[in-house]
matplotlib code that plots the C-alpha trace (Angstrom):
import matplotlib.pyplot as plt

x = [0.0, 1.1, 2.2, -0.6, 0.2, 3.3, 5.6, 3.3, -0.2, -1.8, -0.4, 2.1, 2.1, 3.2, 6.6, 9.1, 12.1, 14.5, 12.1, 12.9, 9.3, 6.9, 5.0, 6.3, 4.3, 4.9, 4.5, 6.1, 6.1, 8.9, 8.0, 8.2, 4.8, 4.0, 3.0, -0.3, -0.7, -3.7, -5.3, -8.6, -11.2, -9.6, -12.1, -14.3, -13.2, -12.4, -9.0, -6.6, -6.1, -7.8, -5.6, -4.7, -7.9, -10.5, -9.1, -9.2, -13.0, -13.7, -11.7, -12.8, -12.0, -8.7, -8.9, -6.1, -6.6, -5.5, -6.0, -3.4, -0.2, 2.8, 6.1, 8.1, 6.0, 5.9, 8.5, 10.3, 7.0, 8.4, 5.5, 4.5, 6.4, 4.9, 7.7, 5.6, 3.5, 0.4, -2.0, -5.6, -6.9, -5.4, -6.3, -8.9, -12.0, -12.2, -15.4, -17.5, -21.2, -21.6, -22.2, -23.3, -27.3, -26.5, -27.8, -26.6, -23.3, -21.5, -17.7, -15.3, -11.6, -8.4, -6.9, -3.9, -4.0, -7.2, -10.3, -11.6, -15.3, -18.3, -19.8, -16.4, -15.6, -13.7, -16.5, -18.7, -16.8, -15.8, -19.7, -21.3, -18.9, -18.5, -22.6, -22.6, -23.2, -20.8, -20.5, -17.1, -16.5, -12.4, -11.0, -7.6, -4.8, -2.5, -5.5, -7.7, -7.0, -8.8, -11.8, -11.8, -12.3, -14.8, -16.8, -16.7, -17.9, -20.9, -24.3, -23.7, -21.4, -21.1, -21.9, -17.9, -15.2, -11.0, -9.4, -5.5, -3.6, -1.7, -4.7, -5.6, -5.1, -6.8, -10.9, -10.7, -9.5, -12.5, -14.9, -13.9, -15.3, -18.6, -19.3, -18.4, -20.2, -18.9, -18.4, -18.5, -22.5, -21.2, -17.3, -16.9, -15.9, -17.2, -19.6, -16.8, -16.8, -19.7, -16.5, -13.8, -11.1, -11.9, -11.3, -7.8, -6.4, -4.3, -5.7, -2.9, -4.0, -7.9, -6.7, -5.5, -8.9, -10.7, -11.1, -13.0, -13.2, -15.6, -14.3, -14.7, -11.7, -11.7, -7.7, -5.2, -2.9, 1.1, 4.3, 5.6, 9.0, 8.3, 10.9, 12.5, 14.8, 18.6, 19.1, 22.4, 23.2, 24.7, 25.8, 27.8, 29.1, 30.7, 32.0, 34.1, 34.8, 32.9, 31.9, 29.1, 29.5, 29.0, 28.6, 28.2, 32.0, 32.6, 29.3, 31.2, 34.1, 33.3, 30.7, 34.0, 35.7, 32.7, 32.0, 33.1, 31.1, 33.6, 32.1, 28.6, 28.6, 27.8, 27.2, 24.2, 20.6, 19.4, 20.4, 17.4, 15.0, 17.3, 19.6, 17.4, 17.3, 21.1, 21.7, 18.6, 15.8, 12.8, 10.1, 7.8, 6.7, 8.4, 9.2, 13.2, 15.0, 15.6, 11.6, 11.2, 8.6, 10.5, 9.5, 11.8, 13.8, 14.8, 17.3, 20.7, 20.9, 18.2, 20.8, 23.2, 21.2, 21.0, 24.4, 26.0, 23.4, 24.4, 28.3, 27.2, 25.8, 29.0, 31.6, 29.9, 28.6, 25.0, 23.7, 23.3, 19.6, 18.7, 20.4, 18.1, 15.2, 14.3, 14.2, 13.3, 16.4, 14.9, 15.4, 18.8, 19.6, 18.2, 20.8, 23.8, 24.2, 23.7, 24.4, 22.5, 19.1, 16.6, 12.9, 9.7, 10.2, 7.8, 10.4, 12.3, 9.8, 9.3, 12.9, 13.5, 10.4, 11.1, 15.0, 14.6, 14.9, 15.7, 19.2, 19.5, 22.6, 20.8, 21.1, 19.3, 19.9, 19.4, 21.9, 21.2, 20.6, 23.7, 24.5, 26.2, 29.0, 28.8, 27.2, 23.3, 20.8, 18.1, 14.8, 11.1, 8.2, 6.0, 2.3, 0.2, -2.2, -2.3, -5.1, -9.0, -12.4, -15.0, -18.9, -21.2, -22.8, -27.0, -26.2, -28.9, -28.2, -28.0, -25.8, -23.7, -23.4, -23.3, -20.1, -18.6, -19.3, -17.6, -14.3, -14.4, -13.9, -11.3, -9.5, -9.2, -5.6, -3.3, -3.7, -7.2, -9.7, -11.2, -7.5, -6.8, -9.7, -9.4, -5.5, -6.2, -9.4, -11.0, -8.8, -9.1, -10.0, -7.6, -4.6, -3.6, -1.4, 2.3, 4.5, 2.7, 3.0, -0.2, 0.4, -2.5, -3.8, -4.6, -7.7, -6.1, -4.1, -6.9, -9.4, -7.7, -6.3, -7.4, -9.6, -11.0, -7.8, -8.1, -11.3, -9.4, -6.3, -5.6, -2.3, 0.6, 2.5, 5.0, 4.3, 5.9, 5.2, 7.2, 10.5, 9.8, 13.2, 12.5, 9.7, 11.9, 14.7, 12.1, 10.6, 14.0, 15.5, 12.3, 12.9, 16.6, 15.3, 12.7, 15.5, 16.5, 13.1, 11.3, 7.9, 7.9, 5.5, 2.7, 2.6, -0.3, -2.7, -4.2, -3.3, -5.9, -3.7, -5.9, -6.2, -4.2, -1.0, -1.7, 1.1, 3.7, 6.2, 5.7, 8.9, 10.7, 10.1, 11.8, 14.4, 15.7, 15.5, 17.5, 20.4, 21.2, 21.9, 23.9, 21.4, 20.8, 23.0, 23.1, 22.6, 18.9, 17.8, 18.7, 16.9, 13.8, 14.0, 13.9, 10.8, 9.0, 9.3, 8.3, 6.1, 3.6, 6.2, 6.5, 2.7, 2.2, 4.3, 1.8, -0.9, 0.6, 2.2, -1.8, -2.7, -0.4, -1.0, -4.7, -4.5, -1.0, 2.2, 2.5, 5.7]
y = [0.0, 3.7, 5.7, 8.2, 11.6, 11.2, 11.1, 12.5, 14.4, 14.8, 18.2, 21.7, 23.4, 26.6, 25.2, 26.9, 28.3, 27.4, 24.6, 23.0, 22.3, 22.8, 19.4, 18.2, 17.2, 15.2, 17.9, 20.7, 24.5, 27.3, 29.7, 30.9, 30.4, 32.3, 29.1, 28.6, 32.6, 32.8, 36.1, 36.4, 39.3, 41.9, 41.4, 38.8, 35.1, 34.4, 35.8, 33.8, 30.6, 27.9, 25.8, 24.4, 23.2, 25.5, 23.0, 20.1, 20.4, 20.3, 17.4, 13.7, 11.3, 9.6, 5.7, 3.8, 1.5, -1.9, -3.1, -4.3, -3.1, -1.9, -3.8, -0.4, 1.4, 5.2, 6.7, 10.5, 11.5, 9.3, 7.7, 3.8, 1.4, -1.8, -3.9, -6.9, -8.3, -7.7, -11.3, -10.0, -13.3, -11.7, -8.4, -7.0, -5.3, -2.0, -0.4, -4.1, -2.2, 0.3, 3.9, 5.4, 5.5, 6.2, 9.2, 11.4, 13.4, 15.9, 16.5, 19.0, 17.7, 19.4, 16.3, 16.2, 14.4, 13.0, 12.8, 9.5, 9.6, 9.8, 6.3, 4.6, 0.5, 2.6, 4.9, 2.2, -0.3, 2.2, 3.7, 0.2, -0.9, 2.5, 2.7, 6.5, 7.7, 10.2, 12.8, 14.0, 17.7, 17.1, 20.3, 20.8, 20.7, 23.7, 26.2, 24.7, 27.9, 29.9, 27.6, 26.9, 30.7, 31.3, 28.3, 29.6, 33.3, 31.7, 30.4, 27.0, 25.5, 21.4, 19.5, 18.8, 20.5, 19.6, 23.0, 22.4, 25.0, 26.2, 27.7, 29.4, 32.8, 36.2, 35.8, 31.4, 31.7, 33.6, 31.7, 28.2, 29.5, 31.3, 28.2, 25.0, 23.3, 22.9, 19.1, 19.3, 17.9, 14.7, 14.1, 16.2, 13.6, 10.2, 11.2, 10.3, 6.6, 5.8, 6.1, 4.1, 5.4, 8.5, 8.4, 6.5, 10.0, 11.6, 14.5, 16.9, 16.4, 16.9, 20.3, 21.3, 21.6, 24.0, 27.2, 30.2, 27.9, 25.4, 21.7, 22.3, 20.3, 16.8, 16.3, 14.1, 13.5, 13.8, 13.1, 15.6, 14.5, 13.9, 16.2, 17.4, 14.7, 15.5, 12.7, 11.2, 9.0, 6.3, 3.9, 6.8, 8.0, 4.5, 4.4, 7.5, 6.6, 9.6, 10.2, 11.4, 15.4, 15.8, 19.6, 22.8, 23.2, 19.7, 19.9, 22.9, 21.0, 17.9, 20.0, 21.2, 18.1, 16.5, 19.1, 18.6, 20.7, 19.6, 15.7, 17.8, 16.5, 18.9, 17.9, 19.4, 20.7, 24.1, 23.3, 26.0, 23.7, 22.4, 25.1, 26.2, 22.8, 22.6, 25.9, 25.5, 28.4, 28.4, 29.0, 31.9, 33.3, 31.6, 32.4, 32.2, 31.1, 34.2, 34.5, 37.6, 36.7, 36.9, 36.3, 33.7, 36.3, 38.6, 35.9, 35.5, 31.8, 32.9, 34.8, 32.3, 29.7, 32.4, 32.6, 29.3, 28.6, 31.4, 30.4, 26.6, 28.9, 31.2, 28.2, 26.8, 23.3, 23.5, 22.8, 25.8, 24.9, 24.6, 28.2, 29.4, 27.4, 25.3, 21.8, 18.9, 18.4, 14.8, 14.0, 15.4, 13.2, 10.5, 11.4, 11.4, 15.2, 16.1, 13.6, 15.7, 16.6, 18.2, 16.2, 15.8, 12.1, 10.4, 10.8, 7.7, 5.4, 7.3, 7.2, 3.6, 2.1, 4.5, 3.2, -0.7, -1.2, 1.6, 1.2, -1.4, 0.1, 3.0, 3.4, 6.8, 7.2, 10.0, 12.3, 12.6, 16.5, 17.7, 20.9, 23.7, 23.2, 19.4, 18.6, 17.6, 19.5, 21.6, 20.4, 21.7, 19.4, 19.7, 20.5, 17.6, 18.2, 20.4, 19.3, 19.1, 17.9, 20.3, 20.1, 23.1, 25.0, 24.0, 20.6, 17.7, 15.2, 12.7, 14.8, 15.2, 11.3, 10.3, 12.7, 11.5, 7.7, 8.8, 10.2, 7.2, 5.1, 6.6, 6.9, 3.5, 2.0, 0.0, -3.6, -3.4, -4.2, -0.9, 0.9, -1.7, -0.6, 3.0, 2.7, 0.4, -0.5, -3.8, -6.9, -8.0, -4.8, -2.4, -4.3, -7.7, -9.2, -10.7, -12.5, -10.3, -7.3, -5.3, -4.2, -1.9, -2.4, 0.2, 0.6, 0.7, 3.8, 5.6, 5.7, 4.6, 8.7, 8.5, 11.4, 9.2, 9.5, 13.4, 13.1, 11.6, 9.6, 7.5, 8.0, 8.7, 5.4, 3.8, 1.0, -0.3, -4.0, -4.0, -1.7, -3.1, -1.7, 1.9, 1.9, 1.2, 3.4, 5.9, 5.4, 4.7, 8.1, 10.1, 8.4, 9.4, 13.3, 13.0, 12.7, 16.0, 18.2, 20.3, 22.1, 26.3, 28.1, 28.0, 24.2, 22.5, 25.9, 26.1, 30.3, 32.8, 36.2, 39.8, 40.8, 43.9, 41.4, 39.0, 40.0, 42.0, 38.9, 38.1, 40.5, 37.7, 35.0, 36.2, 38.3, 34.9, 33.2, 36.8, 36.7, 33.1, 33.0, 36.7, 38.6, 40.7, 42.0, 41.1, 44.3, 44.3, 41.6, 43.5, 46.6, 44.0, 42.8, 46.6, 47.5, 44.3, 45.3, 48.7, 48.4, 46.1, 43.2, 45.1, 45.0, 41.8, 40.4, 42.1, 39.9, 36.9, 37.8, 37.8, 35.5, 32.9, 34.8, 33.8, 30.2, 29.1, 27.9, 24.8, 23.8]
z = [0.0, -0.5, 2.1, 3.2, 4.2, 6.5, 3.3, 0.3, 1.0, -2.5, -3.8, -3.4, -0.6, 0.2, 2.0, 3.6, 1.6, 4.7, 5.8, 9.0, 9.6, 7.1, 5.8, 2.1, -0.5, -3.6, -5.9, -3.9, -4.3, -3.0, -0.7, 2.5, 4.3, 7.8, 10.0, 9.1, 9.6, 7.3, 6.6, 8.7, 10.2, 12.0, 14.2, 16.2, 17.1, 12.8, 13.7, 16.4, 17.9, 20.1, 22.3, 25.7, 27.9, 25.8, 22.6, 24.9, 25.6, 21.6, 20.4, 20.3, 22.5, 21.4, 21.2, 19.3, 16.8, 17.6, 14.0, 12.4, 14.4, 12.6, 12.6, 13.9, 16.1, 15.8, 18.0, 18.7, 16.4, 13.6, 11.1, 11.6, 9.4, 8.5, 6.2, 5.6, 2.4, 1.3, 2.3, 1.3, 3.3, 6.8, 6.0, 9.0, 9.1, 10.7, 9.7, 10.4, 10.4, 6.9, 8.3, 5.5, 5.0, 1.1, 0.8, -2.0, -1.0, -3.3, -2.3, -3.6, -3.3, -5.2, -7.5, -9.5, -13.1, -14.8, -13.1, -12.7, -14.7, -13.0, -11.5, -12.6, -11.2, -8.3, -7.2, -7.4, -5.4, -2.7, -2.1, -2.4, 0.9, 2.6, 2.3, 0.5, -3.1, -3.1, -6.1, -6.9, -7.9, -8.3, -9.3, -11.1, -8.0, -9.5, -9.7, -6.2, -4.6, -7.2, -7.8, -3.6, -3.5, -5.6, -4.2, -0.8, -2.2, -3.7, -2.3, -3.6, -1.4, -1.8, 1.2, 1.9, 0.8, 1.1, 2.4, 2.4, 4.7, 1.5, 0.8, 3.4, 2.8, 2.4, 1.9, 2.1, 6.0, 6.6, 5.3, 6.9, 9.7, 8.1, 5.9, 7.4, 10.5, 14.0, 14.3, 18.2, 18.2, 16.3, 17.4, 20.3, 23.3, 23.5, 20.4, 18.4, 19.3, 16.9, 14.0, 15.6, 12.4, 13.2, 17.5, 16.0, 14.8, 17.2, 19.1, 18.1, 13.9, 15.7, 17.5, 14.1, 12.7, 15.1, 13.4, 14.9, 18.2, 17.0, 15.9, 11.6, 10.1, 9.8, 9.7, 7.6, 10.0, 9.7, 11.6, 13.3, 12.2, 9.0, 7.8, 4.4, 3.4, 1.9, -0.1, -1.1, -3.9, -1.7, -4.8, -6.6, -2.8, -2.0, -5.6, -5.4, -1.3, -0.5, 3.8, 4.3, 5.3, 9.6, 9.4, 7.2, 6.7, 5.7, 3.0, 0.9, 1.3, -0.2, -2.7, -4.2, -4.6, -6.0, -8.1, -11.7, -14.3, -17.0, -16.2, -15.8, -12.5, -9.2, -5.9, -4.9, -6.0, -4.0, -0.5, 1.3, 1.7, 4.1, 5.5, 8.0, 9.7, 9.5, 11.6, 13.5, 12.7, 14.4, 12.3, 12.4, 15.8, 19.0, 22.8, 22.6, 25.6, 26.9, 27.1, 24.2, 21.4, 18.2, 14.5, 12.2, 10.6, 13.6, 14.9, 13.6, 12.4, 9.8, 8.7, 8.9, 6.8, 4.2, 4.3, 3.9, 1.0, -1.1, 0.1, -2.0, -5.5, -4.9, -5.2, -8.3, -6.6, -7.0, -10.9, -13.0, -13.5, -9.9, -9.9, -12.8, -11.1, -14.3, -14.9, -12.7, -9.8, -9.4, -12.7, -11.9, -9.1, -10.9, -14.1, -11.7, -12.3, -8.5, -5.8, -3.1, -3.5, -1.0, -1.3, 1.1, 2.7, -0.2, -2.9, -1.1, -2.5, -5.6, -7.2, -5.8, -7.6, -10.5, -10.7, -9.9, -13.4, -15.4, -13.1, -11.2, -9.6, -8.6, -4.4, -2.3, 0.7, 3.5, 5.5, 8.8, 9.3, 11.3, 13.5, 11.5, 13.8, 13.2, 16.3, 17.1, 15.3, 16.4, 14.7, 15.2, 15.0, 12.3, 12.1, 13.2, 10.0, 7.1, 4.7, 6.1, 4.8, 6.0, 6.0, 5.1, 7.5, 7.0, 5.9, 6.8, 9.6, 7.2, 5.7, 8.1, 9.3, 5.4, 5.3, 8.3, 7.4, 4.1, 5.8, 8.7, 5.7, 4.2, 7.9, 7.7, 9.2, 7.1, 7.1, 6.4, 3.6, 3.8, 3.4, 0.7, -1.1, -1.0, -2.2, -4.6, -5.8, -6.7, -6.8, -10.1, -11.7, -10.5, -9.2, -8.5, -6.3, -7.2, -4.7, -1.5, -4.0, -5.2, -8.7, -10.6, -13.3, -16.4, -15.1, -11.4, -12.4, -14.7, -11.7, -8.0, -7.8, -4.6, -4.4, -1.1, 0.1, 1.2, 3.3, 5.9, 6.8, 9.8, 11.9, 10.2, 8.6, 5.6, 4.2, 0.9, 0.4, -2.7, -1.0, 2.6, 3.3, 2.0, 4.7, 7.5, 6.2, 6.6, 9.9, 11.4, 9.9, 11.5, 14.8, 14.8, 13.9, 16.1, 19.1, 18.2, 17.2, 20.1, 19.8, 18.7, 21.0, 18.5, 17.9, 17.1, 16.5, 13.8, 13.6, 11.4, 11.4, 11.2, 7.0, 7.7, 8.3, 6.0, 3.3, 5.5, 4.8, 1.5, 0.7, 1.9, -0.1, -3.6, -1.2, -0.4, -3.5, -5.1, -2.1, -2.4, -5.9, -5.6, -7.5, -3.6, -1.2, 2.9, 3.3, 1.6, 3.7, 6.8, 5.6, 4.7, 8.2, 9.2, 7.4, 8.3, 12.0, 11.1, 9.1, 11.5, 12.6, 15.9, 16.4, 14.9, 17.8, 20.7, 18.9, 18.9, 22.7, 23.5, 21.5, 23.5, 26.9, 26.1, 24.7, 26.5, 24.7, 22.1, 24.0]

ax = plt.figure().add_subplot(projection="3d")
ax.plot(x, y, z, "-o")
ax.set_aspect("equal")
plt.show()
């Protein structure tokens, strides 16, 4: 089975350009996001934050699952691995009664690739168990944000929507809360029991999805180590006797010696993505330790990160396209042009399967993130959960427990028939299964896109029945991260910023990408940091200083 949202939720997000937390995606996008800061009201509860004990009284009741246990228990907020094959005869049942009345239920969910059509073998298979008759509105991944807007401005409204944090900005933040239903009445508690997948989701992914202080988010849940990944190419590293670099010094080192643009061969891809996790930077608003409220870029090693990235681009090491920010740098790593490339934790699996037989010599592996100064690193947890299903406000009861049965399916925990139907259809039809291996079909990979997949997700995992040992790779790299990753101040809020400060950081983002590659001067992203604080940052910190006065501290 694919791995669900621990190592590749279904599309871009807005991720951090010096990401030591933000969640990757399979199909990822630059940028430097403001910690699920979305633009809200000014005014009124929209705007702010619900944690601590007022959270605790609107989340469900937690109750593990105890289906199906994994092989390498989650640990140090790692995902789940489970490293075994695929037996369809042992697989268990987690959803035993069908919840779903089947009522008719129209959902709105961003997708990326073809739409499956309308009543397809899939659809069919996965209503006819799940008891709903769900219509799909899938809407074009790249342009969601557009079409998620416009959908929330109207009076037609479908009776669940996906909202993924990427998109919460500006106008879509608000209207979470003004369209979508509190939950509390149906999950709230020990309500929650009546949907066993959905009490097996962590309560940190559940406090993720209170928005204006009322339980609207039904959460995919993530690790909170789940990390971007530098990847090495460990066949071409033992080849040439390469060690693996310890610290930020030893990287340029070895950069240069690897580097050989004559051979068309350079060591690394655009190191950002990572740099901040090297030297530490605590993203967006945190109490330091000397108990002042400060924003990402005010402290030095933000500086820092900046600066040993642009010191790799300077010397030459990183390919000319990632510099000129064409091209695919996968497809470079793959190619042997760089040997170090910077990837959410899904493209593990990806180029494995992709290079088992195009080149069978082909080896990735993953660097364990180091301390600038070569000692431990200082990593910051993730965000529990990023992407949410959502159910209008002024939907029916039946409704309502149609749309929950819906997303209790699709929460479903590996090892199960119900998870192995959602990933991958109808045995037979849309994969079958080889040596403990499910394989799909055409017809498998026309319609399983797994548009099920984003209504819900159960507790973070791996599982790769045909790379058993990229799954544990995985989980045992996020437990050795894990060790070293605390919790910022504003961990597990779900944040909606006042409009007026919506954009006051958006100078940053192409700052960044402009000073790395030498195209800006340290001295302009000084004076940025200047104006920023002027120009609201100053203020912006008194509302977040009450903001955490009010709801307490993530950490």
């Amino acid at each position: 089975m694919t791995p669900n949202a621990a190592s590749a939720s279904s599309g871009p997000s807005r991720r951090s350009f010096l990401a030591s937390t933000a969640v990757a995606t399979a199909a990822v996008a630059g940028g430097m996001p403001l910690l699920a800061a979305c633009g809200g009201s000014d005014g009124g509860s929209r705007a702010g934050a619900t944690s601590g004990k007022a959270a605790d009284k609107l989340l469900p009741a937690y109750t593990a699952s105890t289906v199906a246990k994994p092989d390498l228990p989650a640990k140090n907020g790692s995902a789940a691995g489970y490293t075994g094959k695929v037996n369809l005869a042992t697989l268990e049942t987690s959803v035993p009664k069908k919840l779903g009345t089947g009522a008719p239920l129209k959902i709105m969910s961003p997708l990326w690739g073809t739409p499956p059509k309308p009543g397809c073998a899939y659809y069919k298979a996965v209503d006819a168990a799940a008891g709903t008759k769900v219509t799909w509105q899938n809407q074009d991944g790249n342009t969601y944000g557009q079409k998620l807007g416009a959908v929330l401005a109207s009076s037609s409204i479908p009776d669940m929507v996906v909202v993924p944090s990427w998109e919460l900005v500006g106008k879509i933040a608000n209207a979470v809360t003004a369209k979508f239903m509190d939950l509390g009445p149906y999950l709230a508690a020990d309500k929650v029991k009546k949907y066993p997948n959905l009490a097996a989701i962590p309560s940190d992914a559940w406090r993720m999805g209170i928005f204006g202080g009322a339980l609207r988010g039904i959460p995919m849940p993530t690790a909170p180590a789940s990390f971007i990944v530098p990847y090495y190419r460990k066949d071409i590293f033992d080849k040439k006797g390469y060690s693996v670099p310890k610290s930020a010094d030893e990287f340029l080192s070895w950069a240069k010696d690897a580097t050989s643009s004559k051979a068309k061969v350079w060591a690394c891809g655009d190191m950002a993505w990572v740099s901040g996790s090297i030297f530490g930077v605590r993203p967006g608003w945190n109490i330091d330790d000397d108990g002042k409220l400060r924003y990402q870029v005010e402290r030095p090693e933000y500086l820092e990160a900046l600066e040993w990235t642009r010191k790799l681009f300077d010397a030459g090491v990183v390919h000319p396209d990632d510099k000129a920010q064409t091209g695919d740098a996968g497809q470079r790593f793959t190619a042997g042009q760089i040997l170090v490339y910077v990837s959410d934790a899904s493209a593990w699996y990806q180029k494995t399967a992709e290079q088992a037989k195009a080149n069978p010599d082909f080896q990735i592996d993953a660097m364990d993130i180091f301390g600038a100064d070569g000692g431990h690193p200082t990593l910051w947890a993730s965000s529990p959960a990023n992407i949410w299903s959502m159910i209008r406000k002024g939907a029916s009861k039946t409704t309502v427990e149609n749309a929950l049965a819906a997303a209790d399916f699709a929460a479903a925990p590996y090892g199960t028939k119900e998870r192995m139907l959602v990933d991958y259809g109808v045995e037979g039809t849309h994969y079958t299964v080889k040596k403990g291996v499910p394989v799909k079909t055409d017809q498998g990979n026309s319609e399983v896109i797994n548009a099920w997949g984003m209504l819900a997700a159960p507790a973070a995992y791996f599982a790769h029945p045909d790379f058993p040992d990229v799954a544990r790779k995985q989980v045992e790299w996020q437990q050795r991260m894990g060790a070293f990753m605390k919790k910022t101040s504003t961990y597990g809020m779900t944040i909606v910023e006042p409009t007026r400060y919506a954009n006051l950081a958006s100078q940053f983002e192409q700052l960044q990408i402009d000073y790395v590659r030498g195209h800006k001067k340290l001295s302009d992203v000084q004076a940025a940091i200047a104006t920023w604080k002027s120009s609201g940052g100053d203020k912006l910190r008194d509302w977040y200083k009450q903001l955490i006065d009010k709801n307490g501290s993530g950490n």
